[in-house]
PDB file of N, CA, C and O in Angstrom:
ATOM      1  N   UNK A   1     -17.186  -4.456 138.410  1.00  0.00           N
ATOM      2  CA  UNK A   1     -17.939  -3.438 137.705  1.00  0.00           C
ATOM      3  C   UNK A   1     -19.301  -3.219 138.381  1.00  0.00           C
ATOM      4  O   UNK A   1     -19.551  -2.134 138.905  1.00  0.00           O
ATOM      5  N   UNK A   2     -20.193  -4.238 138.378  1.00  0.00           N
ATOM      6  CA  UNK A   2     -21.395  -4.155 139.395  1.00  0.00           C
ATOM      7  C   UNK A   2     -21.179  -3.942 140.685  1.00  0.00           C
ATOM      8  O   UNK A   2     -21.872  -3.148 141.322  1.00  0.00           O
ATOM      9  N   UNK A   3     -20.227  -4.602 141.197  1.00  0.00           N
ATOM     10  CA  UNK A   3     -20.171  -5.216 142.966  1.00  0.00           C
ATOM     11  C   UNK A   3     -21.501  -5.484 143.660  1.00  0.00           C
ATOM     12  O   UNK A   3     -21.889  -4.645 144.474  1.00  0.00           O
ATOM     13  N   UNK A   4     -22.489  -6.932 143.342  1.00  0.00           N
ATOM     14  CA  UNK A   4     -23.511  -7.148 144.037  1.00  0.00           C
ATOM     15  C   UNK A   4     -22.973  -7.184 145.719  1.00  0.00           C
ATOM     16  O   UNK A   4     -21.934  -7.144 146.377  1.00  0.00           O
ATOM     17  N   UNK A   5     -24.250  -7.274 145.866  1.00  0.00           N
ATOM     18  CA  UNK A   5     -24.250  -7.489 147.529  1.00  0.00           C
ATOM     19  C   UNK A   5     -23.768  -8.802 147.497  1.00  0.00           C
ATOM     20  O   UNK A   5     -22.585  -9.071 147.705  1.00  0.00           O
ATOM     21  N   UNK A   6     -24.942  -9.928 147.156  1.00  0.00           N
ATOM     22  CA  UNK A   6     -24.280 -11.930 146.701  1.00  0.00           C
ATOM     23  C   UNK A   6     -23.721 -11.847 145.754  1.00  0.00           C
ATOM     24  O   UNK A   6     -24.160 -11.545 144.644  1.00  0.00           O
ATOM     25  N   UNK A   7     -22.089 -12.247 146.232  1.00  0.00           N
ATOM     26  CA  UNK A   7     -20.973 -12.623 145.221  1.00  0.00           C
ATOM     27  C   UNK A   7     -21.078 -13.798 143.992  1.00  0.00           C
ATOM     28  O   UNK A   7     -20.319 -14.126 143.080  1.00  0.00           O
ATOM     29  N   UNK A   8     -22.604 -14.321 144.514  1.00  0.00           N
ATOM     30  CA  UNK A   8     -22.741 -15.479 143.808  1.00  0.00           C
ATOM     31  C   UNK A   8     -23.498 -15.260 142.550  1.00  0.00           C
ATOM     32  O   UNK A   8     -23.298 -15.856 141.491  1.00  0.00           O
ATOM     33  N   UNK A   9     -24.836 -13.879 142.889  1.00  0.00           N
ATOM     34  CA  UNK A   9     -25.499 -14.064 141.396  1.00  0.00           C
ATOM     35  C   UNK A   9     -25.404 -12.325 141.610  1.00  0.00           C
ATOM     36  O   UNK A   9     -25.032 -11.802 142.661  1.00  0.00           O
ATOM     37  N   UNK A  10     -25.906 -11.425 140.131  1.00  0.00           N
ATOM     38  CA  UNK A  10     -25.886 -10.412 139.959  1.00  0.00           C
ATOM     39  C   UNK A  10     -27.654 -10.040 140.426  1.00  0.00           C
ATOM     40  O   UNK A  10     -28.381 -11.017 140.251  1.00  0.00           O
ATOM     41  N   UNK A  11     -28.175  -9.128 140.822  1.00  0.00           N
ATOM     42  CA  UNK A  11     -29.956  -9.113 140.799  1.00  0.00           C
ATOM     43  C   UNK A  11     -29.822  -7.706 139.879  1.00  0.00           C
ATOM     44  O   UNK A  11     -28.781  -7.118 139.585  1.00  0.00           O
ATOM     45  N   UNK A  12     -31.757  -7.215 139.377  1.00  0.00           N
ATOM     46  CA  UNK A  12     -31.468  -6.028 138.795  1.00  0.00           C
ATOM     47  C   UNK A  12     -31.200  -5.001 140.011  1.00  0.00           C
ATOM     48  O   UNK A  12     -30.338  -4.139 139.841  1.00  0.00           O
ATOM     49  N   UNK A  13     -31.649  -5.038 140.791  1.00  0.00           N
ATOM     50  CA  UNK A  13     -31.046  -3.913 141.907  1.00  0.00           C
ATOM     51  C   UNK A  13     -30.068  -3.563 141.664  1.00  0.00           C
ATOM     52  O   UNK A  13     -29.743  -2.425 141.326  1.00  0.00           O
ATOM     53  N   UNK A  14     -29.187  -4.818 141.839  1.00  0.00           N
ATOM     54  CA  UNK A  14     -26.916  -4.604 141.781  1.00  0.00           C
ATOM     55  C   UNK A  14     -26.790  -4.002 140.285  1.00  0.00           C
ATOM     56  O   UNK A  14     -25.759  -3.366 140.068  1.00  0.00           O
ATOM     57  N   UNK A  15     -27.684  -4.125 139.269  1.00  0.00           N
ATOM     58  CA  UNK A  15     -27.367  -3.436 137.655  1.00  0.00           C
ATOM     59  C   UNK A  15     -27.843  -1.601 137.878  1.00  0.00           C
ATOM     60  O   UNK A  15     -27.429  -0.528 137.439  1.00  0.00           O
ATOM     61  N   UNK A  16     -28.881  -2.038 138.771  1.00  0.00           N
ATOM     62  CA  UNK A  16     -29.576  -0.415 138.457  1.00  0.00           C
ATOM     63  C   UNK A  16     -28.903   0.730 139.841  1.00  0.00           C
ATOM     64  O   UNK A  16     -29.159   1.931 139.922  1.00  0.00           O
ATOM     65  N   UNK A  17     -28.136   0.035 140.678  1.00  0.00           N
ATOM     66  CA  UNK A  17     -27.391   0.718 141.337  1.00  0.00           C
ATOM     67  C   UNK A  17     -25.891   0.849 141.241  1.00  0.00           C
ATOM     68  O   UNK A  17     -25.299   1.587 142.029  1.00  0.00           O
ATOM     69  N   UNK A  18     -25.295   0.217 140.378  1.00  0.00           N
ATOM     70  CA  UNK A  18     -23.910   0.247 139.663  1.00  0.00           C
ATOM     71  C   UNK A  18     -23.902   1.457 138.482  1.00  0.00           C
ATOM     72  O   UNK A  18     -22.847   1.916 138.048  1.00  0.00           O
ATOM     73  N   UNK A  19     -24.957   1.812 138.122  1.00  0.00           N
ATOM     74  CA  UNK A  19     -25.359   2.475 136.650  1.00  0.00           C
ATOM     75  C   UNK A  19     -24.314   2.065 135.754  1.00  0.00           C
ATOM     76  O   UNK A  19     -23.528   2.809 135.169  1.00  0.00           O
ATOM     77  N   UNK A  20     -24.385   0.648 135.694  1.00  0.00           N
ATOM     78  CA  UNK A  20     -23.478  -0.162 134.783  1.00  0.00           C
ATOM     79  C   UNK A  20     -24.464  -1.070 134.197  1.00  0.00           C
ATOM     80  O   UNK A  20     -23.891  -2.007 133.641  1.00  0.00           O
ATOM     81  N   UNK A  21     -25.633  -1.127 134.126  1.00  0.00           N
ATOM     82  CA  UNK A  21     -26.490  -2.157 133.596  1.00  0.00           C
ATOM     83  C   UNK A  21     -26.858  -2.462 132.412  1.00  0.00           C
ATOM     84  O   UNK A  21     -27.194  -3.588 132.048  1.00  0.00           O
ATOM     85  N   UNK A  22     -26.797  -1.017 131.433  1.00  0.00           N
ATOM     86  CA  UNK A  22     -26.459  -1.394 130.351  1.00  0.00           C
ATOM     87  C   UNK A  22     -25.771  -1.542 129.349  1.00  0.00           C
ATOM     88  O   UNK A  22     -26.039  -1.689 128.157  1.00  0.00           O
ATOM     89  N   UNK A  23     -24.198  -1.455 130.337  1.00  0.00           N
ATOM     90  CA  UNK A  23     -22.945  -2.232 129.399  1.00  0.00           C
ATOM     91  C   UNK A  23     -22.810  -3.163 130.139  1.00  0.00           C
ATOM     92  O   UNK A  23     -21.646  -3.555 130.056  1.00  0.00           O
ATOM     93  N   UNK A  24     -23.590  -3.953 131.087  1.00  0.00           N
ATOM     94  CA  UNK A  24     -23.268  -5.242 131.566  1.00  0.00           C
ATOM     95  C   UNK A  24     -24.067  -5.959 130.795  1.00  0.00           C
ATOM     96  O   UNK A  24     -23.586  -6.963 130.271  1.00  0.00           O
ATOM     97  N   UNK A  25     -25.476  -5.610 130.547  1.00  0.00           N
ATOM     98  CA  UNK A  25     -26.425  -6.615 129.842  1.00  0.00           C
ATOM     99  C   UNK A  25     -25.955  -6.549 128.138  1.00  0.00           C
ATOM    100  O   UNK A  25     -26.422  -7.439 127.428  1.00  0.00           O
ATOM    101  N   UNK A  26     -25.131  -5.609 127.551  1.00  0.00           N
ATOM    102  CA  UNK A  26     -24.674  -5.535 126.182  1.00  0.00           C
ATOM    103  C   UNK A  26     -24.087  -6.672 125.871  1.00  0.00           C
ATOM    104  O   UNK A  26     -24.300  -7.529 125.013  1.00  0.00           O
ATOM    105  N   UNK A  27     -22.890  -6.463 127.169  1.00  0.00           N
ATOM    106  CA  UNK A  27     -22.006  -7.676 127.038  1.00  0.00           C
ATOM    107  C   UNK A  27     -22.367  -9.235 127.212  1.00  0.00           C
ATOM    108  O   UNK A  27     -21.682 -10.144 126.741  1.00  0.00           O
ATOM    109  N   UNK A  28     -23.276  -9.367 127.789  1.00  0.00           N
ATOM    110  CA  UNK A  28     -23.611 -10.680 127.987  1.00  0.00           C
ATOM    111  C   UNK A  28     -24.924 -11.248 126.944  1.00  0.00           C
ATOM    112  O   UNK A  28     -25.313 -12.344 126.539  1.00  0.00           O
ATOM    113  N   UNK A  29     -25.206 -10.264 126.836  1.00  0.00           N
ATOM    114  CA  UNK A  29     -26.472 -10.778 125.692  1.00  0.00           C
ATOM    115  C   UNK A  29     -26.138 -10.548 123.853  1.00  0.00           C
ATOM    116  O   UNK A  29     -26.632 -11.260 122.979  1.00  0.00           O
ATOM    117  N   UNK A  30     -25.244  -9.446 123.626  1.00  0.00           N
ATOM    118  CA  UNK A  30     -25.032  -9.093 122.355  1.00  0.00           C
ATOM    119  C   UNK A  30     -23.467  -9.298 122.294  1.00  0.00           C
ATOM    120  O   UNK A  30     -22.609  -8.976 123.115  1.00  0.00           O
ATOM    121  N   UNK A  31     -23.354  -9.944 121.049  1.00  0.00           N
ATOM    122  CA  UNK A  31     -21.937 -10.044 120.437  1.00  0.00           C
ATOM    123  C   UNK A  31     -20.899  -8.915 120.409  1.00  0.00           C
ATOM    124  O   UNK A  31     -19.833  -8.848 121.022  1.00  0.00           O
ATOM    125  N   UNK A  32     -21.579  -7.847 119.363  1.00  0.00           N
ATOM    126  CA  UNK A  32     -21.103  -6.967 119.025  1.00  0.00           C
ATOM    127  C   UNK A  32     -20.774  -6.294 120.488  1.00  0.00           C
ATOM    128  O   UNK A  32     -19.591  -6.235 120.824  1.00  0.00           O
ATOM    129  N   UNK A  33     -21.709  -5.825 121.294  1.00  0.00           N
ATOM    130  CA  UNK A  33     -21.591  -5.096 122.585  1.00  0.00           C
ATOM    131  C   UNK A  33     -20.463  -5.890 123.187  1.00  0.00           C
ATOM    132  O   UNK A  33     -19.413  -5.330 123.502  1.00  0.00           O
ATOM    133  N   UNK A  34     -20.615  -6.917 123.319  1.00  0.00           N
ATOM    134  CA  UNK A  34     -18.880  -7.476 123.951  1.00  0.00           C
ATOM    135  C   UNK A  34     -17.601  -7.595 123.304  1.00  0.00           C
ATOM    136  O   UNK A  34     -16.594  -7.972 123.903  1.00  0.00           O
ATOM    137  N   UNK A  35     -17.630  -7.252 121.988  1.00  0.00           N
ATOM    138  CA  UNK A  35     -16.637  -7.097 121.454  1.00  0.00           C
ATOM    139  C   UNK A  35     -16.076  -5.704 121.397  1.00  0.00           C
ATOM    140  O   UNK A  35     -14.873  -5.513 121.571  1.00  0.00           O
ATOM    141  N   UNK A  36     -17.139  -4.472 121.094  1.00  0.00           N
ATOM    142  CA  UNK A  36     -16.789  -3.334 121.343  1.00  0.00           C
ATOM    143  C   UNK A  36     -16.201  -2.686 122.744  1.00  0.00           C
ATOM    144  O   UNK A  36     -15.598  -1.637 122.975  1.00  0.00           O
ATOM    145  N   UNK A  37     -16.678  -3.862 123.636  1.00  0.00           N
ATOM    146  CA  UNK A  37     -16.296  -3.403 124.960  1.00  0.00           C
ATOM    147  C   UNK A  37     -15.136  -4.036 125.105  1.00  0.00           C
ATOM    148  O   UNK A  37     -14.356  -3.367 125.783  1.00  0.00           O
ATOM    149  N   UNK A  38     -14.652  -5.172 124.702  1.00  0.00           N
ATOM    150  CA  UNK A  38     -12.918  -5.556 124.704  1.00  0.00           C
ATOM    151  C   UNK A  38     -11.970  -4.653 123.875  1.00  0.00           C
ATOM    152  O   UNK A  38     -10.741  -4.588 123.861  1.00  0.00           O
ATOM    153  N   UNK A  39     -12.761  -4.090 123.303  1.00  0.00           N
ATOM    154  CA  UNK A  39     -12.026  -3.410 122.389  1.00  0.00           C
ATOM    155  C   UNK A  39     -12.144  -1.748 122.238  1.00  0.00           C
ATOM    156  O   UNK A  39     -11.870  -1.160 121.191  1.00  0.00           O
ATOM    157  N   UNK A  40     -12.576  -1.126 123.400  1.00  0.00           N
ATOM    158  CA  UNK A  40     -12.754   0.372 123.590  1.00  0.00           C
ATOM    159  C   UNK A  40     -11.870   0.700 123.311  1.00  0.00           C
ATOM    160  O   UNK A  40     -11.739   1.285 122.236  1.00  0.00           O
ATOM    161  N   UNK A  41     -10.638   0.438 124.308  1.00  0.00           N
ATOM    162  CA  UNK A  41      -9.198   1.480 123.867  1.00  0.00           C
ATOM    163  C   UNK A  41      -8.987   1.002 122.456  1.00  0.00           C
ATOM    164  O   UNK A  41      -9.598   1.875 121.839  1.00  0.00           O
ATOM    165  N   UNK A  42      -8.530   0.205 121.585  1.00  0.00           N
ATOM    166  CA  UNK A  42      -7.963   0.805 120.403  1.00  0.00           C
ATOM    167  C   UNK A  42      -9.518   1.272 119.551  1.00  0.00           C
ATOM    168  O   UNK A  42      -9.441   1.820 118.452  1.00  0.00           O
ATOM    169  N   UNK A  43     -10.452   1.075 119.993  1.00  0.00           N
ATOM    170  CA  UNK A  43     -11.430   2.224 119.293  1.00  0.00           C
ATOM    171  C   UNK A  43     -11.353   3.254 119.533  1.00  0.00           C
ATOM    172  O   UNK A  43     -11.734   3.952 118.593  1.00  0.00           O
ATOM    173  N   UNK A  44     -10.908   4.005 120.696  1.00  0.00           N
ATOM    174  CA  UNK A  44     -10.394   5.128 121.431  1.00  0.00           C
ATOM    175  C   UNK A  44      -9.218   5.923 120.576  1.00  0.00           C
ATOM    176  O   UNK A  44      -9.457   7.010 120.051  1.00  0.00           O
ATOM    177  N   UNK A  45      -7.778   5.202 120.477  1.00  0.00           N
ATOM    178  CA  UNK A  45      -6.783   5.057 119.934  1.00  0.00           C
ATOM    179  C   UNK A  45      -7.278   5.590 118.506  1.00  0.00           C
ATOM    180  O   UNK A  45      -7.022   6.776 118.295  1.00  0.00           O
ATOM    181  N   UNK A  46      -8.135   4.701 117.218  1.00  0.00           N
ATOM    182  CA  UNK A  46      -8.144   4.450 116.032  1.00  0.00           C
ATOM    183  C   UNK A  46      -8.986   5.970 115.898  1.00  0.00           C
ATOM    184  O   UNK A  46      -8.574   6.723 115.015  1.00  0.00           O
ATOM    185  N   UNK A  47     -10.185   6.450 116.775  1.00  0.00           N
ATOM    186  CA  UNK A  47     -10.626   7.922 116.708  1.00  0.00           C
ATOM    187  C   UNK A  47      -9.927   8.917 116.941  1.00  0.00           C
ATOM    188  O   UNK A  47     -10.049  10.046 116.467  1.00  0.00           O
ATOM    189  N   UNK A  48      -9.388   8.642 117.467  1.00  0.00           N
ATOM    190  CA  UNK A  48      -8.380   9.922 117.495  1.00  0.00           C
ATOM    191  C   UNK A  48      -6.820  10.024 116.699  1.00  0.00           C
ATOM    192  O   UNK A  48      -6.145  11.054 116.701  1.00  0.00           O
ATOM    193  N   UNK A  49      -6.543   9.147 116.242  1.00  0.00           N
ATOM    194  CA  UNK A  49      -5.796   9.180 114.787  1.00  0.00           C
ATOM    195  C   UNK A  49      -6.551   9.625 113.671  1.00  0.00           C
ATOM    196  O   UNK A  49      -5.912  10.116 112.740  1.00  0.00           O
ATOM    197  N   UNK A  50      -7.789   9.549 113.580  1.00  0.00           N
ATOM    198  CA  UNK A  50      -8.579  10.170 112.419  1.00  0.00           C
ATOM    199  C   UNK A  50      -9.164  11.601 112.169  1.00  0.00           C
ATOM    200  O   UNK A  50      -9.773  11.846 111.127  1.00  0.00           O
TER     201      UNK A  50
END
């Protein structure tokens, strides 16, 4: 999702040039944000049945 340059750690550079930084930092810092993000498609799915 990021692809840093070092495979070993992420920097903010690799977040702010992925423009993935803030569903990477959701997921790792907030519960909810990582659960909503395992769980997009059937939130996807469950909106559009409604």
């Amino acid at each position: 999702m990021v692809k840093p340059k070092d495979p070993f750690k992420i920097t903010l550079q690799d977040l702010v040039n992925s423009c993935q930084g803030d569903t990477v930092s959701s997921i790792l810092i907030d519960l909810n944000g990582f659960w909503t993000y395992e769980n997009r498609e059937v939130l996807v799915t469950n909106d559009s049945d409604s």
